[in-house]
C-alpha positions in Angstrom: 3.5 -19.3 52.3 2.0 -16.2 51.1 3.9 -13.0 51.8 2.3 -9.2 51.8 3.8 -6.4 50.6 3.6 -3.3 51.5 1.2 -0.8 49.8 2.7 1.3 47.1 2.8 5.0 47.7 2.3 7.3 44.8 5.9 8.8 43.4 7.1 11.7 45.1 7.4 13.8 41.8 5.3 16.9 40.5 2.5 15.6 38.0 3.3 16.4 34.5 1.0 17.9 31.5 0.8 18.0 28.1 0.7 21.5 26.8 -2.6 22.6 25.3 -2.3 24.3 21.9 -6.3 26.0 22.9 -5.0 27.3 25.8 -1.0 27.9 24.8 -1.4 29.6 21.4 -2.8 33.3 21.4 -5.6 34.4 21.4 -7.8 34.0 18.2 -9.1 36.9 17.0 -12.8 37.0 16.3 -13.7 37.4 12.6 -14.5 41.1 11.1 -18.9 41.0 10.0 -19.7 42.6 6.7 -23.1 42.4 5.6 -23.4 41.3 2.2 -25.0 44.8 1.3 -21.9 46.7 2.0 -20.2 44.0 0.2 -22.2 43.5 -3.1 -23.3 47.0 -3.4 -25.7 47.6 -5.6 -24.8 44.5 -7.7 -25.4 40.6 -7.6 -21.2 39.4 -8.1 -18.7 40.9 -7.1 -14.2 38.8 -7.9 -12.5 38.4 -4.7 -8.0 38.1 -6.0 -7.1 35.7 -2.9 -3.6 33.3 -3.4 -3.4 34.3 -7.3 -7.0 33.4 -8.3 -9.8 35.1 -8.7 -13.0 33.7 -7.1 -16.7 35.2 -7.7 -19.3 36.2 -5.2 -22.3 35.7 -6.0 -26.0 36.1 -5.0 -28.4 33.4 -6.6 -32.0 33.3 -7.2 -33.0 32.3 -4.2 -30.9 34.9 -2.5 -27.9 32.7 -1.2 -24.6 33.7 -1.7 -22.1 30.9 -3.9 -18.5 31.3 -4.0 -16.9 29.7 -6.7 -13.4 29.5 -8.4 
């Protein structure tokens, strides 16, 4: 004997979210753009002091800039 049973509703409660920490947190500021002229000046290396070391700027040979530590 085989018995049916009524079809399930869905629950009477509001639908819950997960926050969103793209859309909770604020807004990112955009980066500031220094071209590297401004920044080298005239010269090839310039020592950026960032956390208690001191890291050097450079522009290569093949004019790319390397940081390095």
């Amino acid at each position: 004997m085989s018995q049916t049973l009524p079809a399930s509703s869905a629950p009477d409660r509001a639908c819950t979210t997960s926050p969103n920490p793209a859309t909770d947190s604020p807004r990112a500021v955009a980066p500031r753009r220094i071209s590297s002229a401004t920044l080298m000046g005239e010269g090839r290396a310039i020592e950026i002091e960032h956390g208690g070391r001191v890291y050097q700027l450079r522009i290569t040979q093949l004019n790319k800039l390397i940081l390095t530590a």
